[in-house]
C-alpha positions as a Markdown table, in Angstrom:
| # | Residue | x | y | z |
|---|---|---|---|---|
| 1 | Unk | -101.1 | 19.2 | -1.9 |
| 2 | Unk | -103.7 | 19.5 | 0.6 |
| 3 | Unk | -105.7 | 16.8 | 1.7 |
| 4 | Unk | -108.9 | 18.6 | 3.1 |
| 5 | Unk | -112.4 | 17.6 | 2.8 |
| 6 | Unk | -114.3 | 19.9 | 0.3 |
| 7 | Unk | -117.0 | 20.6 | 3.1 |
| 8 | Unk | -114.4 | 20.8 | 5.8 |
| 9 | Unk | -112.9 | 23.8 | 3.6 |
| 10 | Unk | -116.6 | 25.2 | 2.8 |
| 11 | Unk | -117.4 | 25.1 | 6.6 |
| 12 | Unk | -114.3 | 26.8 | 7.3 |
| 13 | Unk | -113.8 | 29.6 | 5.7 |
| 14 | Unk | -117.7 | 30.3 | 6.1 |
| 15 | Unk | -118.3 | 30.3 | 9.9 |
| 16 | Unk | -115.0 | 29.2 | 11.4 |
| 17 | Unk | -112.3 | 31.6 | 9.8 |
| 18 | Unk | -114.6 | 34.1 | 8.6 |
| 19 | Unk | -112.4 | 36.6 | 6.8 |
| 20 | Unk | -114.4 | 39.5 | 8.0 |
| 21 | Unk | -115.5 | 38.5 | 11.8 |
| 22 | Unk | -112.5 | 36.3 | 12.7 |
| 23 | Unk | -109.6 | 37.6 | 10.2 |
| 24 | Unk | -111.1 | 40.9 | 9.9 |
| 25 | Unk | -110.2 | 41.7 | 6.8 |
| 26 | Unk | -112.7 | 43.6 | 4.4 |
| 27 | Unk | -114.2 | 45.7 | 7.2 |
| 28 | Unk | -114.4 | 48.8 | 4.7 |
| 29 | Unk | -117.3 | 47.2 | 2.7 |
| 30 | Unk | -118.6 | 45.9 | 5.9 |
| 31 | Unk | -119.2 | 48.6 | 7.7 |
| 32 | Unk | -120.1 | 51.1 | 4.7 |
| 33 | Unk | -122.7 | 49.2 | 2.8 |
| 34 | Unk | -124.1 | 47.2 | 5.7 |
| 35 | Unk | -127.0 | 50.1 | 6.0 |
| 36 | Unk | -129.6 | 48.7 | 4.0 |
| 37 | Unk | -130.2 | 44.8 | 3.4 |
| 38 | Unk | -130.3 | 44.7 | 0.0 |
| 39 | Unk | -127.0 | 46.2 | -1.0 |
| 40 | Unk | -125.5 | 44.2 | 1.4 |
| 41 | Unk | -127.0 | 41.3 | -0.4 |
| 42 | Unk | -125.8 | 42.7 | -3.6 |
| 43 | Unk | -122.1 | 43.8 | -2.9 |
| 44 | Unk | -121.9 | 40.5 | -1.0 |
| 45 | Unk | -122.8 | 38.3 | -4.7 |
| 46 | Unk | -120.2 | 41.3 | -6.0 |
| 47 | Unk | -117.2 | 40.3 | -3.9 |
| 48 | Unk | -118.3 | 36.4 | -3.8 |
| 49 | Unk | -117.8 | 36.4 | -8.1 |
| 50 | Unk | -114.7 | 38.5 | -7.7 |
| 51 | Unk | -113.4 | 36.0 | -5.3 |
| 52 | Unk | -114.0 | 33.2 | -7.1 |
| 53 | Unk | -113.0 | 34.5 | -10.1 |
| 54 | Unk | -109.5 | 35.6 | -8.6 |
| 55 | Unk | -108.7 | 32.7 | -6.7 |
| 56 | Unk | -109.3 | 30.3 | -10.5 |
| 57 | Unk | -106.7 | 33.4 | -11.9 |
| 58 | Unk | -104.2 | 32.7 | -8.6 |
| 59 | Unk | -104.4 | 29.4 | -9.2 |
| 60 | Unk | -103.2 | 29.2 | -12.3 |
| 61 | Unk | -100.5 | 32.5 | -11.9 |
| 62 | Unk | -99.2 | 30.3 | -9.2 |
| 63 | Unk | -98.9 | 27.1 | -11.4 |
| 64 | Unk | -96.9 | 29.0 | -14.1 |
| 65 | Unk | -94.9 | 31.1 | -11.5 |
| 66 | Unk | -94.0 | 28.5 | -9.9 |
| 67 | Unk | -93.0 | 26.9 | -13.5 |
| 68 | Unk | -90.8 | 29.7 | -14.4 |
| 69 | Unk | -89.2 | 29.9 | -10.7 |
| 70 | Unk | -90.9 | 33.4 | -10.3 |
| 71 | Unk | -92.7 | 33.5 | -7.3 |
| 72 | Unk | -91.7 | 36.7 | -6.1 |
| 73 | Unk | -94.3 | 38.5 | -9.0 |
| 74 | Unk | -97.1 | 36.5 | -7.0 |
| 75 | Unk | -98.3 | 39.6 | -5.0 |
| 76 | Unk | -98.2 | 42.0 | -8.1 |
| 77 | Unk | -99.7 | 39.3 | -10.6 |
| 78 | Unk | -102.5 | 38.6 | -8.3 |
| 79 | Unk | -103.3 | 42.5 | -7.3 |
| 80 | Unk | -103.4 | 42.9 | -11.3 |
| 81 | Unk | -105.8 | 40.2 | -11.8 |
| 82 | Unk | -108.2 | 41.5 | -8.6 |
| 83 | Unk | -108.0 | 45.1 | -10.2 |
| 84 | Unk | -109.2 | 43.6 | -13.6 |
| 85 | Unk | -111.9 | 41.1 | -12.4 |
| 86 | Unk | -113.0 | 44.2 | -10.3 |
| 87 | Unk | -113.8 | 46.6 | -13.7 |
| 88 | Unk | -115.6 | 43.9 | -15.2 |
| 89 | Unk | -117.3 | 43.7 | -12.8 |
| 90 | Unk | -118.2 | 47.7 | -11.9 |
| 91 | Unk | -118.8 | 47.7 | -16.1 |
| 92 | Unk | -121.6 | 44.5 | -15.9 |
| 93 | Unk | -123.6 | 46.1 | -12.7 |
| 94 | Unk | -123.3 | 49.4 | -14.2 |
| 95 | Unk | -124.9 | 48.6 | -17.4 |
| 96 | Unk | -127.2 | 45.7 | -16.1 |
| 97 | Unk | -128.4 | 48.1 | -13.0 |
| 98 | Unk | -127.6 | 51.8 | -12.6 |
| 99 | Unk | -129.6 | 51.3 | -9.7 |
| 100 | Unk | -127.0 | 49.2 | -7.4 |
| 101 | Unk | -124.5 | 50.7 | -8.9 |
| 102 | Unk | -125.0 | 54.1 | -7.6 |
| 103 | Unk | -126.2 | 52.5 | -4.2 |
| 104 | Unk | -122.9 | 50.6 | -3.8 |
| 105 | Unk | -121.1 | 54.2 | -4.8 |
| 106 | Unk | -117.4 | 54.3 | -4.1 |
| 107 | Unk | -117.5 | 50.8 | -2.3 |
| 108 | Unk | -117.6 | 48.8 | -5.5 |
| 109 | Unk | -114.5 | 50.1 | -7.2 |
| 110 | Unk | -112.8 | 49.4 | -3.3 |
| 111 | Unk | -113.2 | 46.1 | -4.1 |
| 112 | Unk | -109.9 | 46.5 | -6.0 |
| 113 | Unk | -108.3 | 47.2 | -2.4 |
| 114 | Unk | -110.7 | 44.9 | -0.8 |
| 115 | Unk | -107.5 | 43.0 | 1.6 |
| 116 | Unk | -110.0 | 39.9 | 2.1 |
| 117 | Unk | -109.8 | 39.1 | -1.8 |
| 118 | Unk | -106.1 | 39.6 | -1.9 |
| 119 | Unk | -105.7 | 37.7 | 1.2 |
| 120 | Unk | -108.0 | 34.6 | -0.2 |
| 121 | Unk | -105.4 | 34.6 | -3.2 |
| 122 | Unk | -102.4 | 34.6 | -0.8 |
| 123 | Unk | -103.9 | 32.1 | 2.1 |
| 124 | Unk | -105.1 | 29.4 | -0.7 |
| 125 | Unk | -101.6 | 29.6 | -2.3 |
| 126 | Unk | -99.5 | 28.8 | 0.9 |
| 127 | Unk | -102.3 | 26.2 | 2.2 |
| 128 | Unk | -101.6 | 23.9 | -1.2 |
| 129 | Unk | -105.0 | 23.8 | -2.3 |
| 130 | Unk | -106.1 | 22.0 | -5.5 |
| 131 | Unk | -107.7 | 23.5 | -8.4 |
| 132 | Unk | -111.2 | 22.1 | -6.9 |
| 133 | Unk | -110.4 | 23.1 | -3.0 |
| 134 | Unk | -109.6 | 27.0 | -4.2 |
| 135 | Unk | -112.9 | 27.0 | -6.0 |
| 136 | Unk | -114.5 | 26.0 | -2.8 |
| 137 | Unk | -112.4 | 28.0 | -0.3 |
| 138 | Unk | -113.4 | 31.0 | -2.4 |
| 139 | Unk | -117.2 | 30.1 | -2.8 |
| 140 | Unk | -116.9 | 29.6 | 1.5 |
| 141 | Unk | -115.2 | 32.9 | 1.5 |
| 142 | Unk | -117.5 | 34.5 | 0.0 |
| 143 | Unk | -120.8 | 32.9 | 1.5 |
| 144 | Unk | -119.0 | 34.3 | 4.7 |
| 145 | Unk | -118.5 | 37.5 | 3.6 |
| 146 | Unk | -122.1 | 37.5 | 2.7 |
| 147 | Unk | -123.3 | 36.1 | 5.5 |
| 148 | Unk | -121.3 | 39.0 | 7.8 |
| 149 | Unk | -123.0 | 41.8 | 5.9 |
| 150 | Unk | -126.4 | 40.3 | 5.7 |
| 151 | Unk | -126.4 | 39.6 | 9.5 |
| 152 | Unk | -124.7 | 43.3 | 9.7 |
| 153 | Unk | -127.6 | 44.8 | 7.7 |
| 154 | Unk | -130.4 | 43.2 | 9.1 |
| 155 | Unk | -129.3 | 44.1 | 12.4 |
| 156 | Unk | -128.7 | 47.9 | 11.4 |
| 157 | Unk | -132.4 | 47.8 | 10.0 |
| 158 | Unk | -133.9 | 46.5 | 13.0 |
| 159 | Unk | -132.0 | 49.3 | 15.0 |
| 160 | Unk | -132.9 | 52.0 | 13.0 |
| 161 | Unk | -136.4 | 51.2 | 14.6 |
| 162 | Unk | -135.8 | 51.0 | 18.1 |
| 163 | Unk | -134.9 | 53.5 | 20.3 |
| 164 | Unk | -131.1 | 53.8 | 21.0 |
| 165 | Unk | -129.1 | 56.4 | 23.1 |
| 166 | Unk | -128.2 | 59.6 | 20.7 |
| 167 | Unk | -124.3 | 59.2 | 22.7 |
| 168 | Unk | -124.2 | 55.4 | 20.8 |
| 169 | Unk | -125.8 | 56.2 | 17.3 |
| 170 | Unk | -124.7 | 56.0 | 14.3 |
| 171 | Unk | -120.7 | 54.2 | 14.0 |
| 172 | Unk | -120.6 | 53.8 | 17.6 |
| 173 | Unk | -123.4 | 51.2 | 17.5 |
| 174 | Unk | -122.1 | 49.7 | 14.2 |
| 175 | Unk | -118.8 | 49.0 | 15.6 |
| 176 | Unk | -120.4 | 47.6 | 18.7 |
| 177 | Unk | -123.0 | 45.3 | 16.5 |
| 178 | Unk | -119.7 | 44.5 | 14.3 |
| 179 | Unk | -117.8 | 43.0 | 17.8 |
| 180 | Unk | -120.4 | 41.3 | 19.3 |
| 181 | Unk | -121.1 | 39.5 | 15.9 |
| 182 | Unk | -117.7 | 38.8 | 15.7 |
| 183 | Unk | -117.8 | 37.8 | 19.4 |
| 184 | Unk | -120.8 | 35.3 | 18.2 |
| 185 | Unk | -118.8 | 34.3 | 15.8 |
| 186 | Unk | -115.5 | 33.1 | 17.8 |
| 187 | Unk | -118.2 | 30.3 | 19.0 |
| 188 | Unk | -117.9 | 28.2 | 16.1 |
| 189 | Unk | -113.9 | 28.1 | 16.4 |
| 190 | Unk | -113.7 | 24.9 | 18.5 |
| 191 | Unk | -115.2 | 23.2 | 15.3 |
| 192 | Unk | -112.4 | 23.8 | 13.2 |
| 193 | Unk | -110.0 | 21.0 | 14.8 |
């Protein structure tokens, strides 16, 4: 088992090793739905549940994997699992707000291939973690992910009103808003010990 501090995990996987600006893994919601600040807001609570909803499902497929000496179905068990938190979740926001759904479009069903949930599943396995540290690495996963599209979003807004070269519009200026965040980012890895 792993001995980490709860906030030491929190802080980690929130500003430190931030699955999309230092792993980068999940850029595909990143980049597509960081246009507008409120979908980002929304698809980042939408990837935050799924995550924490998949990494208390990996915990226990682990546990009972590992019981039955079969951890070679880990991968497949917990792509299953992602896949089916995923509808549940496309079926609630659907009914609840037709609205977000149809903003979010094909990037909420991409959740399902969404490499920074499978990823959290796999990296919280082979770190140890207790039942207690995988709900937090998740909810610090997931904070980060939120935090990297909000800070995308806002950004995009605020260039959408100023006046940019036509050669650097549009993905051009995304991607280069996307590396200097992540550039911003890389400050906060001395902190991690």
């Amino acid at each position: 088992m792993n001995d980490d501090p709860l906030w030491t995990i929190f802080l980690n996987d929130c500003l430190i090793n931030n699955f999309v600006l230092a792993y980068f893994l999940g850029i595909c919601p990143f980049l597509g739905v960081s246009g507008k600040l409120a979908t980002a807001t929304r698809m980042g609570g939408a990837v935050t549940f799924v995550m924490l909803v998949s990494s208390t499902c990996a915990f226990g497929i682990n546990l009972l994997l590992l019981a039955i000496d079969a951890p070679y179905l880990r991968l497949i068990s917990f792509i299953a699992v992602i896949a089916s938190t995923v509808q549940l979740v496309e079926m609630f926001i659907k009914k609840v707000s037709p609205a977000l759904f149809r903003a979010l479009g094909i990037f909420l069903p991409l959740i399902t291939t969404n490499c920074a949930i499978l990823g959290l599943a796999l990296f919280q396995t082979n770190k140890g973690y207790s039942f207690v540290q995988c709900i937090v690495y998740a909810l610090g996963a997931g904070v980060g992910f939120t935090l990297a599209l909000v800070l995308m979003a806002g950004t995009r807004e605020k260039l959408e009103l100023a006046a940019v070269p036509d050669v650097v519009k549009g993905t051009a200026l995304a991607l280069m808003v996307a590396g200097l965040l992540s550039i911003s980012f890389m400050g906060f890895a001395g902190l991690g010990g």
